[in-house]
MARVOVO-131095 format. One record per atom (N, C-alpha, C): atom name; chain; z, x, y. Coordinates in nm, 4 decimals, m for minus. Atoms other than C-alpha are relative to their C-alpha. Layout:
name_chain_pz_px_py
CA_A_Z_X_Y $
...
***
This chain:
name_chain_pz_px_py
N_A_m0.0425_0.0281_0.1359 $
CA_A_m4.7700_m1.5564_2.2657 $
C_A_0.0247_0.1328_m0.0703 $
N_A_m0.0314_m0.1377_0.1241 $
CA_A_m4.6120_m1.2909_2.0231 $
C_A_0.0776_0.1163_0.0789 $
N_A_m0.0668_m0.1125_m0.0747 $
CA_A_m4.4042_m1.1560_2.3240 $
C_A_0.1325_m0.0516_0.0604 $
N_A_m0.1018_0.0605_m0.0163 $
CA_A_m4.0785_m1.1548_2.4251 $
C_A_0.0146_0.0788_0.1400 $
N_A_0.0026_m0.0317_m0.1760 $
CA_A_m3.9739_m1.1668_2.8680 $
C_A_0.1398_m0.0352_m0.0672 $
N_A_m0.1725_m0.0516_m0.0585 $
CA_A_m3.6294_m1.1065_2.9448 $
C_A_m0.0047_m0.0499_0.1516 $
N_A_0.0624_0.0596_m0.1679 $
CA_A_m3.5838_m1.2862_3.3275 $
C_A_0.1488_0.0044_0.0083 $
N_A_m0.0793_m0.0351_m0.0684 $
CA_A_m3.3150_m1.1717_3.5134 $
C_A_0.0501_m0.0652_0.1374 $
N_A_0.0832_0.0957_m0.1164 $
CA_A_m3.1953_m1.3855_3.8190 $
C_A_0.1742_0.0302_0.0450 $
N_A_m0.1385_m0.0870_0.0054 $
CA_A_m2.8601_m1.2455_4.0193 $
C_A_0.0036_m0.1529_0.0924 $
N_A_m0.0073_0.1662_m0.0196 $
CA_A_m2.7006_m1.6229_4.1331 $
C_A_0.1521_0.0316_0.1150 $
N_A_m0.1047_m0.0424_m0.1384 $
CA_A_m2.4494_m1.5689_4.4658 $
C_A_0.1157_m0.0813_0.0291 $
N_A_m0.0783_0.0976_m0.0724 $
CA_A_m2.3269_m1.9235_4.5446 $
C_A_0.0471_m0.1203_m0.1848 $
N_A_m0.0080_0.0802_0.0812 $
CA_A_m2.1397_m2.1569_4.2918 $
C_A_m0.0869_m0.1403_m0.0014 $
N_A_0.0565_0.1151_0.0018 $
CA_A_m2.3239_m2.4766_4.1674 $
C_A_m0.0649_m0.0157_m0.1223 $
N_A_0.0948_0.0366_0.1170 $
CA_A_m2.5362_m2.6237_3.8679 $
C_A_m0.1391_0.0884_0.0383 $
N_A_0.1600_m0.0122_m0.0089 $
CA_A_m2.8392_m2.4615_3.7815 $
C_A_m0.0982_0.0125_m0.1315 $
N_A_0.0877_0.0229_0.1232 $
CA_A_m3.1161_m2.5176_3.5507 $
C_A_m0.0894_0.0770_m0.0178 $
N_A_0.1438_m0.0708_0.0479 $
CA_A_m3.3973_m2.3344_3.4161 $
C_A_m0.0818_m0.0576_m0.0479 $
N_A_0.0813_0.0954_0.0427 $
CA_A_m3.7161_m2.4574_3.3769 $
C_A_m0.0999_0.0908_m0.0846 $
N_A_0.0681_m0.1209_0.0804 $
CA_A_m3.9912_m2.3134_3.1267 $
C_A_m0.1497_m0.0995_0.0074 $
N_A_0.1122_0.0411_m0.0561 $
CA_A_m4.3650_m2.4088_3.2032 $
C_A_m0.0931_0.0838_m0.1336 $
N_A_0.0536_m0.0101_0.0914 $
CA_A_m4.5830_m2.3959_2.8941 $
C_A_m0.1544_m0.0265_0.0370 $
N_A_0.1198_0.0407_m0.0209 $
CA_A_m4.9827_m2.3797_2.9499 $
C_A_m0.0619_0.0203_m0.1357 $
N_A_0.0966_m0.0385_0.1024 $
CA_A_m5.0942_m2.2719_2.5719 $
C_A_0.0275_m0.1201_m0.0685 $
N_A_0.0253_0.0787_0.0862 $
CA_A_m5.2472_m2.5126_2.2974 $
C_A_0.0386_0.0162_m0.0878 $
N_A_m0.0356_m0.0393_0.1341 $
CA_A_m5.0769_m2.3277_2.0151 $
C_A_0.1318_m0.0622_m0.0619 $
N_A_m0.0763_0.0676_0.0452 $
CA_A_m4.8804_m2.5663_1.7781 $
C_A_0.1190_0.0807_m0.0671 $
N_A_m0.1041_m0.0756_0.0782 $
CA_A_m4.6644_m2.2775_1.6370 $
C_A_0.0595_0.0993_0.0679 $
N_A_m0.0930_m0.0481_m0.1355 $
CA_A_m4.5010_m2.1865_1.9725 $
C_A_0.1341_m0.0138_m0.0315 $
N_A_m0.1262_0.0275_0.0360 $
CA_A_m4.1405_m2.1337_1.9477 $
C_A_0.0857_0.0763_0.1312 $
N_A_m0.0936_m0.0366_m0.1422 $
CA_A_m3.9055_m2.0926_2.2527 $
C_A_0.1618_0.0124_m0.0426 $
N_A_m0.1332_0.0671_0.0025 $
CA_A_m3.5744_m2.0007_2.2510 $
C_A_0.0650_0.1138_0.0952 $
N_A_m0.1154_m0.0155_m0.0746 $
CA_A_m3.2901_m1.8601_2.4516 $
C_A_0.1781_m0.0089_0.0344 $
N_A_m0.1685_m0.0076_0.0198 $
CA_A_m2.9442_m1.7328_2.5446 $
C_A_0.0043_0.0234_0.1847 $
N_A_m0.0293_m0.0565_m0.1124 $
CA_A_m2.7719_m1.7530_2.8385 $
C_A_0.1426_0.0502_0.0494 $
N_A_m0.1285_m0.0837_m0.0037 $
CA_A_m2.5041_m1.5110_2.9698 $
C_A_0.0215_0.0197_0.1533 $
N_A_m0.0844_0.0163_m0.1496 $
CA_A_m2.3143_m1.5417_3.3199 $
C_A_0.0812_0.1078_0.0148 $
N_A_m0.1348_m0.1043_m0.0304 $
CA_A_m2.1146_m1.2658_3.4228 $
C_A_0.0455_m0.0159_0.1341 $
N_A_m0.0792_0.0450_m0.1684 $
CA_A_m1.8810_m1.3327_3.7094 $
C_A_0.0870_0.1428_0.0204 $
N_A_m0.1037_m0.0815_m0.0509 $
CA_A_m1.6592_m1.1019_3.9096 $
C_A_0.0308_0.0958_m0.1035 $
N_A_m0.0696_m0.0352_0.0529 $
CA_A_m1.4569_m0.9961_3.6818 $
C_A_m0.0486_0.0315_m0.1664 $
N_A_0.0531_m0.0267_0.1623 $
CA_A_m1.7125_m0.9709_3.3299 $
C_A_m0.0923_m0.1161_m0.0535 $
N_A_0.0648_0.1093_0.0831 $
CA_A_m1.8456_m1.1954_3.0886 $
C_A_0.0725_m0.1303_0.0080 $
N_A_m0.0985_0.1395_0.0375 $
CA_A_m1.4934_m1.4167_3.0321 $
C_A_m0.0311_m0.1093_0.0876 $
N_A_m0.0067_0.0742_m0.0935 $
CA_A_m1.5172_m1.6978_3.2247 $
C_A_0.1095_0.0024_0.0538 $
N_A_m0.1362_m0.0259_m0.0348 $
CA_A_m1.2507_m1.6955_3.4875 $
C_A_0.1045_m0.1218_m0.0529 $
N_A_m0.1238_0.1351_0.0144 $
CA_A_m1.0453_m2.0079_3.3435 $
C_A_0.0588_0.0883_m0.1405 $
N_A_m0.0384_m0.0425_0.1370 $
CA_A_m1.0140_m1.7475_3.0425 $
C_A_0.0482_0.1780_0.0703 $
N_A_m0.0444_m0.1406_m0.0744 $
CA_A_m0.9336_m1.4158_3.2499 $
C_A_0.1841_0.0208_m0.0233 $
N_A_m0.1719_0.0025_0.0324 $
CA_A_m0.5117_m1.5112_3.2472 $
C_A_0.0023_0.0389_m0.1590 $
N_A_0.0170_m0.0362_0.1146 $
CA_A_m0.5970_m1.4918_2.8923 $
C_A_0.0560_0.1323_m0.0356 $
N_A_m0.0348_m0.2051_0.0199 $
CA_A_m0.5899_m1.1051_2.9058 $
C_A_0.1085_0.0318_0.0151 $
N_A_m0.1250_m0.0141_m0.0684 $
CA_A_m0.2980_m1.1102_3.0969 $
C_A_0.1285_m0.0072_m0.0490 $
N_A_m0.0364_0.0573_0.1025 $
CA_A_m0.1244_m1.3510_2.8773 $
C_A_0.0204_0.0838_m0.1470 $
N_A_m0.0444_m0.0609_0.1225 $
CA_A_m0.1656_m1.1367_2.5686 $
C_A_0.0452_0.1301_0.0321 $
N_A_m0.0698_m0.1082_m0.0394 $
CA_A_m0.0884_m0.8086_2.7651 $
C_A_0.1424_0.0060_0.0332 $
N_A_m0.1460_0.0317_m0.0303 $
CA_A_0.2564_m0.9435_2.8786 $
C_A_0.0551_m0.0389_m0.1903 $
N_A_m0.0132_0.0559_0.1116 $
CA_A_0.2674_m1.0683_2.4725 $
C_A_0.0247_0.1393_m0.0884 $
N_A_0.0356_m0.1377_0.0652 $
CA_A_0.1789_m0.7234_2.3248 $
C_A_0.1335_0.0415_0.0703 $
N_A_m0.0954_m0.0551_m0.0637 $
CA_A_0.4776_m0.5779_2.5591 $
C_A_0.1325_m0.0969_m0.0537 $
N_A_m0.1308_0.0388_0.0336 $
CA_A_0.7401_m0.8082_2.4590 $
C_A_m0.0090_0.0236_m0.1269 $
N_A_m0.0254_m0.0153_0.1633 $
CA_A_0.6620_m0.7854_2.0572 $
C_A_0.0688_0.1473_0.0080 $
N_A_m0.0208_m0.1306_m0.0246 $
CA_A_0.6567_m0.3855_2.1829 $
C_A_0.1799_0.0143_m0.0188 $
N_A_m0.1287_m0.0265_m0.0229 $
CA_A_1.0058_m0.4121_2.3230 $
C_A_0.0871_m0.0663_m0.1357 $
N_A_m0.0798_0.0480_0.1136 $
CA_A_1.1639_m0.6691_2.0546 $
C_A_0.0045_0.0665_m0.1167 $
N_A_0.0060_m0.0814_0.1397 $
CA_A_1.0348_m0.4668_1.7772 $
C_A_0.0838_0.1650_0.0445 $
N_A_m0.0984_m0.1016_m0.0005 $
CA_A_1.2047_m0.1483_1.9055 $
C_A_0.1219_m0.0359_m0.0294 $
N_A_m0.1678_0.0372_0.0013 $
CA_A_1.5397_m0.3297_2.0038 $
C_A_0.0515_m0.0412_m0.1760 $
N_A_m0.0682_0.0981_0.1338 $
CA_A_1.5151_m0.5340_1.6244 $
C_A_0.0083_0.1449_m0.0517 $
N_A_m0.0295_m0.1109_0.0621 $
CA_A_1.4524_m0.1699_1.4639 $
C_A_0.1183_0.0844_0.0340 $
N_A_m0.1380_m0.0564_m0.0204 $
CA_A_1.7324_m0.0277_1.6399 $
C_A_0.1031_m0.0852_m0.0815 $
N_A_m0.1004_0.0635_0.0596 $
CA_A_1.9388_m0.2949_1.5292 $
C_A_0.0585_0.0248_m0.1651 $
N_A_m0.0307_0.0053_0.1500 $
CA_A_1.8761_m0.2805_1.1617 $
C_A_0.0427_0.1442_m0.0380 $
N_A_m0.0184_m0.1580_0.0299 $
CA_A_1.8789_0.1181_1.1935 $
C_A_0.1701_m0.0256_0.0027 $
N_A_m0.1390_m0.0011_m0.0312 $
CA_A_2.2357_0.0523_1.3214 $
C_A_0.0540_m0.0847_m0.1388 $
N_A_m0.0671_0.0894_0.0874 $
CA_A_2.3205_m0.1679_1.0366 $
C_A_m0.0576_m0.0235_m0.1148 $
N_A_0.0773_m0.0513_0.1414 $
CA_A_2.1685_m0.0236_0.7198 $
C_A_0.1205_m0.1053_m0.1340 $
N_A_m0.0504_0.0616_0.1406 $
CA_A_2.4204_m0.1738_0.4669 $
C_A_0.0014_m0.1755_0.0552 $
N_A_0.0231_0.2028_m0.0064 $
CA_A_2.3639_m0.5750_0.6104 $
C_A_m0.1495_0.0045_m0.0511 $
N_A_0.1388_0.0255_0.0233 $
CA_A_2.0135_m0.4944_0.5470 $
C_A_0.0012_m0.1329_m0.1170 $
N_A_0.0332_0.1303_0.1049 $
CA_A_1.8579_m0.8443_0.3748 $
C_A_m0.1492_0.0160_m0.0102 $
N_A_0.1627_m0.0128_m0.0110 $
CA_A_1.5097_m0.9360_0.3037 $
C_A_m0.0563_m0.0750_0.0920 $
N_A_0.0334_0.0581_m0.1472 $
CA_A_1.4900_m1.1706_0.6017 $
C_A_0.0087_0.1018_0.1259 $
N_A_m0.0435_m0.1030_m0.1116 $
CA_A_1.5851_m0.8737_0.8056 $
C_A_m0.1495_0.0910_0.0307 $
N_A_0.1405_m0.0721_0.0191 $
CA_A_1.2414_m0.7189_0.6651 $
C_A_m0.1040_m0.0619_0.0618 $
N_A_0.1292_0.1079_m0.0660 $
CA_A_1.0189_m1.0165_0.7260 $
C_A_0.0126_m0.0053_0.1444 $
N_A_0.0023_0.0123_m0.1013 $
CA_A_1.1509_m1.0618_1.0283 $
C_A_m0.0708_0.1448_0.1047 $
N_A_0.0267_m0.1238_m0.1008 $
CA_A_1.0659_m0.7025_1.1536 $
C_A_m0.1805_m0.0357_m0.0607 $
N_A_0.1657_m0.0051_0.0391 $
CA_A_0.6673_m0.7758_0.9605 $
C_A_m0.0104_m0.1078_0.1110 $
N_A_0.0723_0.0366_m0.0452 $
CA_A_0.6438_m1.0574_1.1473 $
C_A_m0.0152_0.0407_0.1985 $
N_A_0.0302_m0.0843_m0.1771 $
CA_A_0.6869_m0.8540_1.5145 $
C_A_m0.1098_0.0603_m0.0460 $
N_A_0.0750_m0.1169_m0.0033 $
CA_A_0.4884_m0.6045_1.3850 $
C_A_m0.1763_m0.0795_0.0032 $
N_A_0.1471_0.1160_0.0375 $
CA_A_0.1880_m0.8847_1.2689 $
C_A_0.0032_m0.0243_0.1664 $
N_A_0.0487_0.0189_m0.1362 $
CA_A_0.2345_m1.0096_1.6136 $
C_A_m0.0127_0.0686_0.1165 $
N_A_0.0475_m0.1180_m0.0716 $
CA_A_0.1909_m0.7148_1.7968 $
C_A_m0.1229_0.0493_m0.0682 $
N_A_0.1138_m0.0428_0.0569 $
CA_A_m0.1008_m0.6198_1.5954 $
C_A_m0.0943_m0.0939_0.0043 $
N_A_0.0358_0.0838_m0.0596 $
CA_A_m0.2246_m0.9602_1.6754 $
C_A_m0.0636_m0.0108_0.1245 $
N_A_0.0134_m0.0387_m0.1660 $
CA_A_m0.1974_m0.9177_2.0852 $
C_A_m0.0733_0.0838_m0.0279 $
N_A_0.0943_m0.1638_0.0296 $
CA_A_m0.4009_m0.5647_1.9920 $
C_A_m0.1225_m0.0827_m0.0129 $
N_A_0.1326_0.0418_0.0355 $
CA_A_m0.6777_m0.7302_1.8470 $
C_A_m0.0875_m0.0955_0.0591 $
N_A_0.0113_0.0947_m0.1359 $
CA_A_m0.6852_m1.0393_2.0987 $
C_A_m0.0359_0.0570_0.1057 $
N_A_0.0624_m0.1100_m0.1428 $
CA_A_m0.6911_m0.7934_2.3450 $
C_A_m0.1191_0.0558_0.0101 $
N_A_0.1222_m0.0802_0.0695 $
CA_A_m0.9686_m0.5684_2.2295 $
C_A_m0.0795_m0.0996_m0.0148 $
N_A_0.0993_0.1163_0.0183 $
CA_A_m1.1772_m0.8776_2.1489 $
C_A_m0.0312_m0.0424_0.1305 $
N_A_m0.0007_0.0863_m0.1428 $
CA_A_m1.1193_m1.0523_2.4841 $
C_A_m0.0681_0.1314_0.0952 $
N_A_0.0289_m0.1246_m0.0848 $
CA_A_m1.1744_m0.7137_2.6498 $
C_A_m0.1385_0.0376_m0.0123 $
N_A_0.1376_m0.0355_0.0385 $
CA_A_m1.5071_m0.6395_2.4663 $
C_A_m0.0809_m0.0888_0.0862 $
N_A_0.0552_0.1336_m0.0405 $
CA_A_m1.6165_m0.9778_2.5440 $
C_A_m0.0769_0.0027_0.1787 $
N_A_0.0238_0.0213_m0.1009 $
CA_A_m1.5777_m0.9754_2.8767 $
C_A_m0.1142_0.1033_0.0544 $
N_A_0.0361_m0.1384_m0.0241 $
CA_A_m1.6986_m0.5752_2.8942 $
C_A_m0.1772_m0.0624_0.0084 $
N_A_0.1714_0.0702_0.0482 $
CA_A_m2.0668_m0.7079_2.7206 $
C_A_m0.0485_m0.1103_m0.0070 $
N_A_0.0793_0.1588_0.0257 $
CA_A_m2.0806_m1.0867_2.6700 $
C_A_m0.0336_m0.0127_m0.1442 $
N_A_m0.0213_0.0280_0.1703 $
CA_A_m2.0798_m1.0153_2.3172 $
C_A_0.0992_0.0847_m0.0756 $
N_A_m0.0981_0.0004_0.0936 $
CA_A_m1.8224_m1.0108_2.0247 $
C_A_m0.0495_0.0654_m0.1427 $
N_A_m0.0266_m0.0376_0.1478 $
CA_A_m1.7651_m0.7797_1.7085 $
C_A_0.0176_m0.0645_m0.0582 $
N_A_m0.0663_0.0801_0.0486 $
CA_A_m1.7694_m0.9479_1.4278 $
C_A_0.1324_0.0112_m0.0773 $
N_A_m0.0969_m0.0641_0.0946 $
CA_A_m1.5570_m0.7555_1.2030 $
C_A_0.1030_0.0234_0.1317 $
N_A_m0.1641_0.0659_m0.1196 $
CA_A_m1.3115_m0.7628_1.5526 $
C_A_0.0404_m0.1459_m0.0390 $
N_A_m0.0250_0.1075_m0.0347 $
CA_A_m1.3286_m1.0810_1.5556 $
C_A_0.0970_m0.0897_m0.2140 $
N_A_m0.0812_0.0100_0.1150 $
CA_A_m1.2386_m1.1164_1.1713 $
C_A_0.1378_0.0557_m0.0351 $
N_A_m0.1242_m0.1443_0.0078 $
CA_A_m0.9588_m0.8144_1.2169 $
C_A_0.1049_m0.1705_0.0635 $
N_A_m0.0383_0.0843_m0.1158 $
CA_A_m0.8446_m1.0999_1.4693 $
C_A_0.0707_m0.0704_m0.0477 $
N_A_m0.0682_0.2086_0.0701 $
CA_A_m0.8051_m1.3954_1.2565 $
C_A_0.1156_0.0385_m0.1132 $
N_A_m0.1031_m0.0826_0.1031 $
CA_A_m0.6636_m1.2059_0.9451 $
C_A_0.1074_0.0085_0.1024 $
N_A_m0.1270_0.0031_m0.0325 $
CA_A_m0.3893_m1.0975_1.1875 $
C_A_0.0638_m0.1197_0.0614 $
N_A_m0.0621_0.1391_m0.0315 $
CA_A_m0.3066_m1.4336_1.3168 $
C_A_0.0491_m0.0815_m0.1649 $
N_A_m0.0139_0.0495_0.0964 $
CA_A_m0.3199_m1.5413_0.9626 $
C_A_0.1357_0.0653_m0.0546 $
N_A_m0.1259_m0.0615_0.0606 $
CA_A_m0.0594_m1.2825_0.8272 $
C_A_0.0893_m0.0269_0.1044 $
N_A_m0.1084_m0.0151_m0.0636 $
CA_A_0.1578_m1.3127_1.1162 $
C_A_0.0550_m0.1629_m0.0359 $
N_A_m0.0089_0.1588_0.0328 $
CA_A_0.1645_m1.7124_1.0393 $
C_A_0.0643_m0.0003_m0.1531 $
N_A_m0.0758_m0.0695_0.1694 $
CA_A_0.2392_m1.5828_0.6185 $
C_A_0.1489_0.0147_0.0600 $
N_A_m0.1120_m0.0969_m0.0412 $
CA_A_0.5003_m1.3653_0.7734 $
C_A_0.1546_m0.1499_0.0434 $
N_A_m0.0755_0.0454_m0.0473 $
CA_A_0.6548_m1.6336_0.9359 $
C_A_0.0489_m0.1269_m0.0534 $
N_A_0.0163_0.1050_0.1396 $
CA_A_0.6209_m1.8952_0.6631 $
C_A_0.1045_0.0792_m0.0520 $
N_A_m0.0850_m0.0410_0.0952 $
CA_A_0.7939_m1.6541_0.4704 $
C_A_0.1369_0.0201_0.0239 $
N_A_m0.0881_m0.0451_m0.0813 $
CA_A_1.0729_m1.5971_0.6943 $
C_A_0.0956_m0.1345_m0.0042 $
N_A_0.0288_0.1226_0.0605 $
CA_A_1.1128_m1.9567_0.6440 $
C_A_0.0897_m0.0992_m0.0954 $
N_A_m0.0606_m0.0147_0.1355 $
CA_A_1.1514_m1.9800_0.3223 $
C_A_0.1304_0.0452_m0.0709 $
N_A_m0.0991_m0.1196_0.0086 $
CA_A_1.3834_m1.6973_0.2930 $
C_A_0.1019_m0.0704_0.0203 $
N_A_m0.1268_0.0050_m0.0847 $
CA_A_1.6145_m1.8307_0.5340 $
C_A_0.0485_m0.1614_m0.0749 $
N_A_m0.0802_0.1393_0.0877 $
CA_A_1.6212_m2.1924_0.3396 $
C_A_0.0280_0.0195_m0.1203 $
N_A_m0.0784_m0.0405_0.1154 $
CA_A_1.6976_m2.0659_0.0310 $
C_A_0.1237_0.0727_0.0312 $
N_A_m0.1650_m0.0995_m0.0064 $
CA_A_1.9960_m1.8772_0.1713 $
C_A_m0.0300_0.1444_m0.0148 $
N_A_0.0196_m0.1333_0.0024 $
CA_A_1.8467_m1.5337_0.0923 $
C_A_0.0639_0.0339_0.1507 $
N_A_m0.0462_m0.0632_m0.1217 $
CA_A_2.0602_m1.3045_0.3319 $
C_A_0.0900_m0.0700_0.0433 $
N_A_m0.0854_0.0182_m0.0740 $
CA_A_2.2933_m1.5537_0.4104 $
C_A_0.1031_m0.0231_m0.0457 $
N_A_m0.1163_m0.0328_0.0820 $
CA_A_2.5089_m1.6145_0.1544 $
C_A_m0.0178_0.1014_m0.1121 $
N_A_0.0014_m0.0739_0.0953 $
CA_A_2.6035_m1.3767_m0.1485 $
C_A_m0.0115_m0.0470_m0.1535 $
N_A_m0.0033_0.0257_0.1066 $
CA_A_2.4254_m1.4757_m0.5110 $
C_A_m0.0728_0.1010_m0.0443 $
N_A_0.1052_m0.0389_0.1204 $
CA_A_2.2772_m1.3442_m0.8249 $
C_A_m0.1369_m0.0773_0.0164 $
N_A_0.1289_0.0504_0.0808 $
CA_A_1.9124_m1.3799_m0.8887 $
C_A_m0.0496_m0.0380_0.1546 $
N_A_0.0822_0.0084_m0.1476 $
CA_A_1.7764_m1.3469_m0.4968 $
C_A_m0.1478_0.0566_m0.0507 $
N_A_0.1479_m0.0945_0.0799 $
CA_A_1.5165_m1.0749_m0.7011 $
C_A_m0.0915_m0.1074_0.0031 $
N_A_0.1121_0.0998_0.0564 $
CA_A_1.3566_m1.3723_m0.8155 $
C_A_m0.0861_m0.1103_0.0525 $
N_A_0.0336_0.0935_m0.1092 $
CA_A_1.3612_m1.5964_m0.5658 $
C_A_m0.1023_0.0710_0.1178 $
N_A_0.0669_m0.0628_m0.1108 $
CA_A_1.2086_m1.3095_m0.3286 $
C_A_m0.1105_m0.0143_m0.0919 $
N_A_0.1026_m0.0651_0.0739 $
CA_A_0.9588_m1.2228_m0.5446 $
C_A_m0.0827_m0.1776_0.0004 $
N_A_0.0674_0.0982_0.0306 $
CA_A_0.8368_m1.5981_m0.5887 $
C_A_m0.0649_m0.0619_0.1620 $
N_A_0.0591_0.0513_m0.1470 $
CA_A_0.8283_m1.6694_m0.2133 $
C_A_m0.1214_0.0569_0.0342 $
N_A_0.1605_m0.0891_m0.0406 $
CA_A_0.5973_m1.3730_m0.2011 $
C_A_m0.1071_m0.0389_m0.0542 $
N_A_0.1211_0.0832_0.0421 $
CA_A_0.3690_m1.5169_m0.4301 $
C_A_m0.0834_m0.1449_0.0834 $
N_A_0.0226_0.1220_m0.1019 $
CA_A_0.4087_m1.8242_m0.1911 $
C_A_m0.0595_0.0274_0.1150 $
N_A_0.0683_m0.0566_m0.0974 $
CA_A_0.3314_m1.6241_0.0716 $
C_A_m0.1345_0.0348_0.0248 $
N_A_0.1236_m0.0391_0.0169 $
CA_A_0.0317_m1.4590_m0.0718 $
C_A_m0.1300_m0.0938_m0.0486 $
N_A_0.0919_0.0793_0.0004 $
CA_A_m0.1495_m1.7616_m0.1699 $
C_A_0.0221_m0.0897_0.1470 $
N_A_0.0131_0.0455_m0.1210 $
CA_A_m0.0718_m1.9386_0.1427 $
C_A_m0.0877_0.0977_0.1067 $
N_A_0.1284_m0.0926_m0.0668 $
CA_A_m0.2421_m1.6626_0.3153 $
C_A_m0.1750_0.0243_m0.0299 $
N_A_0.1611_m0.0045_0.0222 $
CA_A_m0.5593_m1.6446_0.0824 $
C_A_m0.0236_m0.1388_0.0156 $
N_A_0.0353_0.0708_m0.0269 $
CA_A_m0.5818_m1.9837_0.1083 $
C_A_m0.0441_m0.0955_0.1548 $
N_A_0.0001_0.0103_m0.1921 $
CA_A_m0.5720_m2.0470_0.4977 $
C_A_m0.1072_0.1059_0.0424 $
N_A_0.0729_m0.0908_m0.0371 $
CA_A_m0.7871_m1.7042_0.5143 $
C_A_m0.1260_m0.0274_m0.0186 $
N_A_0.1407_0.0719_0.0443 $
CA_A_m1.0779_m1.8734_0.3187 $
C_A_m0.0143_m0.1212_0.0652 $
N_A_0.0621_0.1500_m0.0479 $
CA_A_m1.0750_m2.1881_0.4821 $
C_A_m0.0580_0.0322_0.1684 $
N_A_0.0637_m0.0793_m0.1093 $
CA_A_m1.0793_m1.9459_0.8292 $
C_A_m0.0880_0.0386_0.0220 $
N_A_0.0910_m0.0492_m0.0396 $
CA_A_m1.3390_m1.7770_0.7627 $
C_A_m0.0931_m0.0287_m0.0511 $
N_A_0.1568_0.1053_0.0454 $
CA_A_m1.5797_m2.0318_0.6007 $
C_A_m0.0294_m0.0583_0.1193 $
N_A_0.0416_0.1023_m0.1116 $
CA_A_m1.5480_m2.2635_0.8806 $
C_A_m0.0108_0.0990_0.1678 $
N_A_0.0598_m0.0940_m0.0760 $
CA_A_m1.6080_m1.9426_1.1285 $
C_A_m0.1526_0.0068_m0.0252 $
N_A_0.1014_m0.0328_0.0620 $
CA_A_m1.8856_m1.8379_0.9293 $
C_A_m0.1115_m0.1731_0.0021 $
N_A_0.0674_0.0526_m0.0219 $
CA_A_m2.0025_m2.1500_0.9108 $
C_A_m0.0674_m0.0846_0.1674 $
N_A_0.0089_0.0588_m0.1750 $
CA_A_m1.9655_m2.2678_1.3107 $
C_A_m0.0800_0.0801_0.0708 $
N_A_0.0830_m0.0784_m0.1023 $
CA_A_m2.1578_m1.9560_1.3947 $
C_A_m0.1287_m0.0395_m0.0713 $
N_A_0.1036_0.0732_0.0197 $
CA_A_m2.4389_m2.0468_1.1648 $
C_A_m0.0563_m0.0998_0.0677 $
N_A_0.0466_0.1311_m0.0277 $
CA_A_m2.4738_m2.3903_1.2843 $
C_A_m0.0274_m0.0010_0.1853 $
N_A_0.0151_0.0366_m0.1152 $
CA_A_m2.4392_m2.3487_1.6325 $
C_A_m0.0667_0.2055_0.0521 $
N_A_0.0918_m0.1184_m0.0077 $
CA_A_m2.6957_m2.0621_1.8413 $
C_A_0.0875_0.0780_0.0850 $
N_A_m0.1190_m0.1215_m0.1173 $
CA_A_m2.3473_m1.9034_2.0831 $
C_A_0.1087_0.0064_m0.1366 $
N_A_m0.0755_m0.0093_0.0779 $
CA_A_m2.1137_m1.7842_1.8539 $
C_A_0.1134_0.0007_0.0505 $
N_A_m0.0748_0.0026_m0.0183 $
CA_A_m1.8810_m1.7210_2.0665 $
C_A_0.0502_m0.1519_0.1357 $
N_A_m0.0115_0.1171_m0.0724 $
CA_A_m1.6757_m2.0384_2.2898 $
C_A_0.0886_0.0759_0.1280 $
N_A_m0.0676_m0.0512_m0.1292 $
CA_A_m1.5920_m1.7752_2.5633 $
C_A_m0.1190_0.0501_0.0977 $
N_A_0.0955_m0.0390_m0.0440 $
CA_A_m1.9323_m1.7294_2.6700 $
C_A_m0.0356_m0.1327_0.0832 $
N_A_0.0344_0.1063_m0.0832 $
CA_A_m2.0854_m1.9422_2.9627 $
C_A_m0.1276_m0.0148_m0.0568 $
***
């Protein structure tokens, strides 16, 4: 009582296995608890989550390439510039900064079996803005911004952005309550851990 064992147990062959815990003391204010962490081959991830990595490394490389080729493009064609032309280059850039952080998370993960949280928040925020980004892009493009020629786009941009920016705080708070609250409630925080 009043001590904490650590039990180590290196497991060779696939199959179910249980742990059992064998209690001989009379003391009513015993408290047991426990984590358990699997590392296979290849880390912490479980392998049905390993392509994962892979998956966002091939992801990260194409935003890479598209976002060069789109910046060339617009470099080449400075007087078409629109404001869909802009969003469109934020939202490569969001989703490449996305893959980054996916990566790095997934990578940690696997490295230790446990997750940053402030990664793991960097994480969501960029999924969140790249989702804004692309909302806004959206928008843009159904109002006609950029595609035909009127007066009074100023205004219209400027209001989407507002649209933008509460759609983002509002999706960001509902993210990271119901994070915040799923790790509270439950004792693995993370759902990549065995």
């Amino acid at each position: 009582i009043g001590k904490t064992v650590t039990q180590r147990m290196r497991i060779t062959a696939t199959g179910v296995y249980a742990a059992f815990l064998s209690n001989c003391e009379t003391s009513d204010d015993l408290q047991i608890s426990g984590r358990i962490f699997v590392k296979g081959v290849n880390g912490y991830l479980p392998d049905n989550r390993q392509g994962v990595l892979t998956l966002l490394g091939w992801c990260l490389a194409a935003h890479i390439i598209i976002g060069v080729v789109w910046v060339a493009l617009l470099a080449s064609n400075k007087k078409l510039l629109h404001e869909p032309h802009c969003a469109i280059a934020a939202c490569i850039a969001s989703g490449a900064g996305e893959a980054v952080c996916y990566l790095q998370l997934l990578s940690e993960i696997s490295g230790t079996g446990e997750s940053s949280a402030l990664l793991e928040g960097v994480s969501q925020t960029m999924s969140i803005m790249k989702s804004s980004f692309v909302f806004g892009v959206i928008l843009l493009l159904c109002f006609g911004v950029g595609l035909t020629q009127c007066e009074g786009y100023s205004s219209i941009c400027w209001k989407i952005l507002g649209v933008i920016m509460l759609f983002f705080a509002a999706v960001a708070d509902k993210v990271i309550t119901f994070d915040y609250r799923h790790s509270k409630n439950l004792s693995d925080r993370d759902i990549f851990r065995a």
